[in-house]
PyMOL commands that place a pseudoatom at each C-alpha (Angstrom):
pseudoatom trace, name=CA, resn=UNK, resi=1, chain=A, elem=C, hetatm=0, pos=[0.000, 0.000, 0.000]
pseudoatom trace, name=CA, resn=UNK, resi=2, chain=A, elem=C, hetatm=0, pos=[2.744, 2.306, 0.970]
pseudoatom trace, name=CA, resn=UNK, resi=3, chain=A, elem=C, hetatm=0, pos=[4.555, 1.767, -2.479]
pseudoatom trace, name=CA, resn=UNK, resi=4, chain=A, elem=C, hetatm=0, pos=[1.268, 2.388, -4.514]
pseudoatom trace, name=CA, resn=UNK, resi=5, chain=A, elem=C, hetatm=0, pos=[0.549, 5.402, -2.244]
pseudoatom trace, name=CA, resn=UNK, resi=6, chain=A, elem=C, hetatm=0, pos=[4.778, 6.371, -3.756]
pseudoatom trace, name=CA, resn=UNK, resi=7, chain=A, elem=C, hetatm=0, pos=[4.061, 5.971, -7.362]
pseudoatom trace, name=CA, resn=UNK, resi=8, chain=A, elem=C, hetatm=0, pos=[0.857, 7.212, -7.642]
pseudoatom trace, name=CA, resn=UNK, resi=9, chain=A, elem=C, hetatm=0, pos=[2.419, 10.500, -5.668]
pseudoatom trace, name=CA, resn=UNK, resi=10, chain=A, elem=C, hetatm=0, pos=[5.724, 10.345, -7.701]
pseudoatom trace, name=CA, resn=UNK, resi=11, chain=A, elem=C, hetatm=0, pos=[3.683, 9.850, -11.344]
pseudoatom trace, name=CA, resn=UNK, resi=12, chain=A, elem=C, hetatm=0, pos=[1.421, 13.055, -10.210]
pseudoatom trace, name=CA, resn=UNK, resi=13, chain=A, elem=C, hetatm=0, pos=[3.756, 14.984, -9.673]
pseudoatom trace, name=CA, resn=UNK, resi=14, chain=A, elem=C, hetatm=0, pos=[5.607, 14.078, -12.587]
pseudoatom trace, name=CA, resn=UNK, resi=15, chain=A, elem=C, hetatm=0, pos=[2.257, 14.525, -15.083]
pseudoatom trace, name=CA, resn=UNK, resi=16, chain=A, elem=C, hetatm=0, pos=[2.127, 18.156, -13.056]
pseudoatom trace, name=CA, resn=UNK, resi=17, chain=A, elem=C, hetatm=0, pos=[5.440, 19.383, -13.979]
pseudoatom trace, name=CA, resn=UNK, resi=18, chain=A, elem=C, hetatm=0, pos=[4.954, 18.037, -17.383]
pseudoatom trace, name=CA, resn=UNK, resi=19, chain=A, elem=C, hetatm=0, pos=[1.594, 20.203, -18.097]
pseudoatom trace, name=CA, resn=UNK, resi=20, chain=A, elem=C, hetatm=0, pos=[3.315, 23.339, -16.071]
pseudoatom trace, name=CA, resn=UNK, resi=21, chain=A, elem=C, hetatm=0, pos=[6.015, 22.785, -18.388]
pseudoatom trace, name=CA, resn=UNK, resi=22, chain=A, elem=C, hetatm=0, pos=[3.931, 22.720, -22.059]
pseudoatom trace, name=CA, resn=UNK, resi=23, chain=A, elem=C, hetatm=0, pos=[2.241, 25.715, -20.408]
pseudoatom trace, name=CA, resn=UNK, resi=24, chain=A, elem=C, hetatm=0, pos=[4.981, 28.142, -20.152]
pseudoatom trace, name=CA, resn=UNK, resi=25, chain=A, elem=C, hetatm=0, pos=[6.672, 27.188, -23.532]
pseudoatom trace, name=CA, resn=UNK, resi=26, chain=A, elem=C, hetatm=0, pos=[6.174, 29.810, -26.327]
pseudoatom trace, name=CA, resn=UNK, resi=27, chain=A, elem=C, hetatm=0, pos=[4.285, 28.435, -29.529]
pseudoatom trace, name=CA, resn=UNK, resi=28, chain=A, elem=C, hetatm=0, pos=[3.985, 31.253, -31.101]
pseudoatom trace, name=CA, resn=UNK, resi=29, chain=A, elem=C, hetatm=0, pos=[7.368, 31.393, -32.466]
pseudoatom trace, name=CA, resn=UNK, resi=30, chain=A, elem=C, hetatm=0, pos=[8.569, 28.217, -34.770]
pseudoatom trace, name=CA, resn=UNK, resi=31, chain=A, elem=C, hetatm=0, pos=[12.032, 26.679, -33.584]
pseudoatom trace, name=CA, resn=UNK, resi=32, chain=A, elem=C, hetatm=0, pos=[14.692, 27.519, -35.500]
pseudoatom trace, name=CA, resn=UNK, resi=33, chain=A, elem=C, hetatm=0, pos=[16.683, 24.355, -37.642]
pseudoatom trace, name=CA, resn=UNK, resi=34, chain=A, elem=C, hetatm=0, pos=[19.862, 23.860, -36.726]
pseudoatom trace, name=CA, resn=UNK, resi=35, chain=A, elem=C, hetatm=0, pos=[22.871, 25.611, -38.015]
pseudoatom trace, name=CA, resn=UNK, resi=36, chain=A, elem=C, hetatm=0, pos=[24.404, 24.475, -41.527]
pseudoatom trace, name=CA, resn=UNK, resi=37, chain=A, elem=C, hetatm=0, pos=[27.814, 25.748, -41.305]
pseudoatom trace, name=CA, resn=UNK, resi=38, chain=A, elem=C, hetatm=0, pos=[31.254, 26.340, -39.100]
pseudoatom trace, name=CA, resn=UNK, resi=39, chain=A, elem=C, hetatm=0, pos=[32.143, 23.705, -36.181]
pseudoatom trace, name=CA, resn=UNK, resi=40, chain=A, elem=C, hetatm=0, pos=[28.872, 23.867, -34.002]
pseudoatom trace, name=CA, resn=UNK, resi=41, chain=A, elem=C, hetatm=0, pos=[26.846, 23.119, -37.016]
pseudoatom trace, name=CA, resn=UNK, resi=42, chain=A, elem=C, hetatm=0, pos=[28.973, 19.849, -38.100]
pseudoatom trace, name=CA, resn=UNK, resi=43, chain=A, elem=C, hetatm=0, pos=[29.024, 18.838, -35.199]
pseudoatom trace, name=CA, resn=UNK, resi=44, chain=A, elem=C, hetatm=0, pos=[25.228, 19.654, -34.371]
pseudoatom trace, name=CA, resn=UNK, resi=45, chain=A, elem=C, hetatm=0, pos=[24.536, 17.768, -37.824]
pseudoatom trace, name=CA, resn=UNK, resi=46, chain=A, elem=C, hetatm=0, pos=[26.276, 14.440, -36.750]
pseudoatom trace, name=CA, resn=UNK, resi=47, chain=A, elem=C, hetatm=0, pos=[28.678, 12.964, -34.156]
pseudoatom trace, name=CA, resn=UNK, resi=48, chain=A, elem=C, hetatm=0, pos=[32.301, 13.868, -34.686]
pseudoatom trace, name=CA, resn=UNK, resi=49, chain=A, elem=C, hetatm=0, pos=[34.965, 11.489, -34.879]
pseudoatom trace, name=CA, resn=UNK, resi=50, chain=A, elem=C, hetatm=0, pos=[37.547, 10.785, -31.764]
pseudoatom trace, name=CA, resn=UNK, resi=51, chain=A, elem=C, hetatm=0, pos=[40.053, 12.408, -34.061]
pseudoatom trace, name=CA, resn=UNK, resi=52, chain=A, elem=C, hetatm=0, pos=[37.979, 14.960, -35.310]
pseudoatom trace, name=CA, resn=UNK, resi=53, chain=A, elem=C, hetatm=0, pos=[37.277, 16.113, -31.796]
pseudoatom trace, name=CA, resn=UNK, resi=54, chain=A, elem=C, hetatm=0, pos=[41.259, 16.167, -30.793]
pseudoatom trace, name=CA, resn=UNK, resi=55, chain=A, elem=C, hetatm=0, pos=[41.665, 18.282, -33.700]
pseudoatom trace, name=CA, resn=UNK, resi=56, chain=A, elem=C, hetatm=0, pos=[39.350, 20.801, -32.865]
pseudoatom trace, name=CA, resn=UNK, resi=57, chain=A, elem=C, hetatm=0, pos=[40.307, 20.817, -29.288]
pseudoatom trace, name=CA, resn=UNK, resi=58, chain=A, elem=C, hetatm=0, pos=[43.394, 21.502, -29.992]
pseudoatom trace, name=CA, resn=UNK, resi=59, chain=A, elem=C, hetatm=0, pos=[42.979, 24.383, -32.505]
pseudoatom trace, name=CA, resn=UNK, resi=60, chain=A, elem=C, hetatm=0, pos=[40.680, 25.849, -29.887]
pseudoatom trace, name=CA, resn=UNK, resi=61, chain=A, elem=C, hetatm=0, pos=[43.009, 25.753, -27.499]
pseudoatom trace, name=CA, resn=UNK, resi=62, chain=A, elem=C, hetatm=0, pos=[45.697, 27.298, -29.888]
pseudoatom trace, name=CA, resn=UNK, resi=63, chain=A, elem=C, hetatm=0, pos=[43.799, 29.747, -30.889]
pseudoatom trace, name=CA, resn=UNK, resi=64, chain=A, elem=C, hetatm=0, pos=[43.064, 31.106, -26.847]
pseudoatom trace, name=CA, resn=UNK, resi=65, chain=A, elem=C, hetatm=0, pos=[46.172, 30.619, -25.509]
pseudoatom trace, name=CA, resn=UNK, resi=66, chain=A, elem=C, hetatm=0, pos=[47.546, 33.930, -27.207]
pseudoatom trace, name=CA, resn=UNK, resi=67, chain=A, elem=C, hetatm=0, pos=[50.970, 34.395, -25.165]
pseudoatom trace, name=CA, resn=UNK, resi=68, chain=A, elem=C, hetatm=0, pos=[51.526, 30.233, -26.058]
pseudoatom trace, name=CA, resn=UNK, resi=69, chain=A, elem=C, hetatm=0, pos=[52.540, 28.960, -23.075]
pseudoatom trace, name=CA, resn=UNK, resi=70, chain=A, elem=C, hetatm=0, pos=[50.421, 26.191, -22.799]
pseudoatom trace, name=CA, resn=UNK, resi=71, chain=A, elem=C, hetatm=0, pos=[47.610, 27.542, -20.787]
pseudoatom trace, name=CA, resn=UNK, resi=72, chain=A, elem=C, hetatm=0, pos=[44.519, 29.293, -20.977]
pseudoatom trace, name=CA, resn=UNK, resi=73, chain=A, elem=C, hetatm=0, pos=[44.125, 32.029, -18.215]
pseudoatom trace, name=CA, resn=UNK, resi=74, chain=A, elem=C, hetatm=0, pos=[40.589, 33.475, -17.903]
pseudoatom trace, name=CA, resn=UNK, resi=75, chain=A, elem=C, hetatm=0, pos=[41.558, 36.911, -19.757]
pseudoatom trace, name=CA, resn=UNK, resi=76, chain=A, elem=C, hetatm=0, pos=[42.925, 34.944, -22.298]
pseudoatom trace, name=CA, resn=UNK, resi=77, chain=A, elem=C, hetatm=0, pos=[39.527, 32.944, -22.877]
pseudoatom trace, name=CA, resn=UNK, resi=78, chain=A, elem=C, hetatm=0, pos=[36.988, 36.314, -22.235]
pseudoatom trace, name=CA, resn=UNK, resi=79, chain=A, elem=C, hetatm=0, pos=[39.173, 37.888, -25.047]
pseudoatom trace, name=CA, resn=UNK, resi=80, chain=A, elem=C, hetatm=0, pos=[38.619, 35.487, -27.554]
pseudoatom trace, name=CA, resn=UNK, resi=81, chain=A, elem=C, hetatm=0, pos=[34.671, 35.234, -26.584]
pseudoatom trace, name=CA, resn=UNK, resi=82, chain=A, elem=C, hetatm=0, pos=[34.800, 39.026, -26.448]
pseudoatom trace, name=CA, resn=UNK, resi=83, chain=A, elem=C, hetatm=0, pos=[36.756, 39.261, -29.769]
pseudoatom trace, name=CA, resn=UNK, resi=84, chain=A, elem=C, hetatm=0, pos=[33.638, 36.792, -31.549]
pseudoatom trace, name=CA, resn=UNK, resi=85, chain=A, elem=C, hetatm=0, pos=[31.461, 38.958, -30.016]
pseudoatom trace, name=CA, resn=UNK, resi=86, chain=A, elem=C, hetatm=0, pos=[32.665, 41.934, -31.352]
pseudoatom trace, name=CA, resn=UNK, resi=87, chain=A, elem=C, hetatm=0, pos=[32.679, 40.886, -34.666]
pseudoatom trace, name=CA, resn=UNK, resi=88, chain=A, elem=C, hetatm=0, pos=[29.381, 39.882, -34.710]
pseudoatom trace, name=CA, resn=UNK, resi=89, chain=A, elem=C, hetatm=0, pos=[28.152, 42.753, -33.423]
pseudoatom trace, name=CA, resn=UNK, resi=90, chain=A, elem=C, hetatm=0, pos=[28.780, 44.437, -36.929]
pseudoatom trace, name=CA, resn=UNK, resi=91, chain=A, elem=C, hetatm=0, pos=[26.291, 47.471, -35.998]
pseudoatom trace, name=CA, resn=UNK, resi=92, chain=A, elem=C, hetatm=0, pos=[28.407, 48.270, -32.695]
pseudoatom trace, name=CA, resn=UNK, resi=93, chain=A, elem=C, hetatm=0, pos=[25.390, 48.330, -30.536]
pseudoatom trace, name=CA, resn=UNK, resi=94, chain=A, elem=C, hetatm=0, pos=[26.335, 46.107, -27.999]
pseudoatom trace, name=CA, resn=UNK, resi=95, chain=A, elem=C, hetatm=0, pos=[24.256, 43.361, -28.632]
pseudoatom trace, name=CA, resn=UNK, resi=96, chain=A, elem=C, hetatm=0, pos=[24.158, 40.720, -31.792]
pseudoatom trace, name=CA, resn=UNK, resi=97, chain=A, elem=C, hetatm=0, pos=[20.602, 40.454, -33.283]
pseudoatom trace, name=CA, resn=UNK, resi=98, chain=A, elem=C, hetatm=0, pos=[19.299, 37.432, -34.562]
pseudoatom trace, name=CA, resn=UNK, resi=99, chain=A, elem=C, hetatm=0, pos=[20.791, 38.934, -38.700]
pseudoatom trace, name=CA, resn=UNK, resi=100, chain=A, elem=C, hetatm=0, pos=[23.926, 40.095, -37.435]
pseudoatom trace, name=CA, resn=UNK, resi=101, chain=A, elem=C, hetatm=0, pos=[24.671, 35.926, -36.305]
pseudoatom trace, name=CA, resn=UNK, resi=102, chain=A, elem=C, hetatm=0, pos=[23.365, 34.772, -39.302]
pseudoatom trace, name=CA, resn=UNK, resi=103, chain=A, elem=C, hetatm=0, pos=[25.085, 37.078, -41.396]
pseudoatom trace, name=CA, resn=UNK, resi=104, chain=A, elem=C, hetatm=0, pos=[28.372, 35.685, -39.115]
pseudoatom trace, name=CA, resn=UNK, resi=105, chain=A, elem=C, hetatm=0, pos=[28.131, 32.024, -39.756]
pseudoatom trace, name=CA, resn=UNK, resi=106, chain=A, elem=C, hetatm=0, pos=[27.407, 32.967, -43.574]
pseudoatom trace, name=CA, resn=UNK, resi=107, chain=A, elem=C, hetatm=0, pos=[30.650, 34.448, -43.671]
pseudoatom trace, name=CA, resn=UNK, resi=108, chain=A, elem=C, hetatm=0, pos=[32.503, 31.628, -41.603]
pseudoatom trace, name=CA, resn=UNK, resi=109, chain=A, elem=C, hetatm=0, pos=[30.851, 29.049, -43.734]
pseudoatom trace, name=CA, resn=UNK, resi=110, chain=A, elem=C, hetatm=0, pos=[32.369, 30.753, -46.685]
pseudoatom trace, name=CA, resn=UNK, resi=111, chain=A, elem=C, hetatm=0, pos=[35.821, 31.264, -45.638]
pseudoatom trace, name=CA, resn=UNK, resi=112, chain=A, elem=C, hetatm=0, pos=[35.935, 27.894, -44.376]
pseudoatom trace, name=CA, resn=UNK, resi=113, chain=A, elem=C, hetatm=0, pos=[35.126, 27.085, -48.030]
pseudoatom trace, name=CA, resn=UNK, resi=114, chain=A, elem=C, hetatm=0, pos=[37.878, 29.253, -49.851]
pseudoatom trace, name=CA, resn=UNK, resi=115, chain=A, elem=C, hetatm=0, pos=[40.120, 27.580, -47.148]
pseudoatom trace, name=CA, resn=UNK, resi=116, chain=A, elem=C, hetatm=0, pos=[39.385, 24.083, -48.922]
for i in range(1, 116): cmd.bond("trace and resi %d" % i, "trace and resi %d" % (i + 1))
show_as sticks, trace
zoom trace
């Protein structure tokens, strides 16, 4: 009796967060598909390989630790976020609309391209 008295508390609960939850969420604006192009969208569009993912790690890594001596301190990792950031931001209002990242990953996706 106690254990019934459990699950029928525990699956309540559970269909109560579940209808709170479809509640809040915001249908009036589609999802958006996933990115096509740079690193997040490969690797959003299928797994990456063990090898694959080494190599990226280790660009990334690279590419942050600016002074190269084989660490990352934390002004070393804001400035590159800050630098992407910046870059995005292509009208200089201090934030990145929803264009100004497209219009980013259009242009990575292309140099990535000429790169090949």
């Amino acid at each position: 009796m106690k254990a019934f008295l459990i699950s029928t508390l525990a699956m309540g609960l559970s269909l109560s967060a579940t209808v709170a939850m479809a509640q809040t969420q915001d249908t009036t604006t589609p999802p958006s598909p996933p990115p096509s192009g740079g690193k997040m969208g490969k690797m959003m569009m299928g797994p990456m390989t063990k090898e694959q993912h080494r190599q990226h790690a280790e660009q990334m890594f690279k590419e942050w630790d600016t002074d190269g001596n084989g660490t990352i301190t934390r002004q070393e990792f804001m400035a590159a976020h800050d630098a992407k950031f910046d870059k995005m931001d292509t009208n200089k209002d201090g934030t990145v609309s929803m264009e100004e990242h497209r219009s980013a990953m259009r242009e990575k996706k292309q140099s990535k391209a000429q790169q090949q």
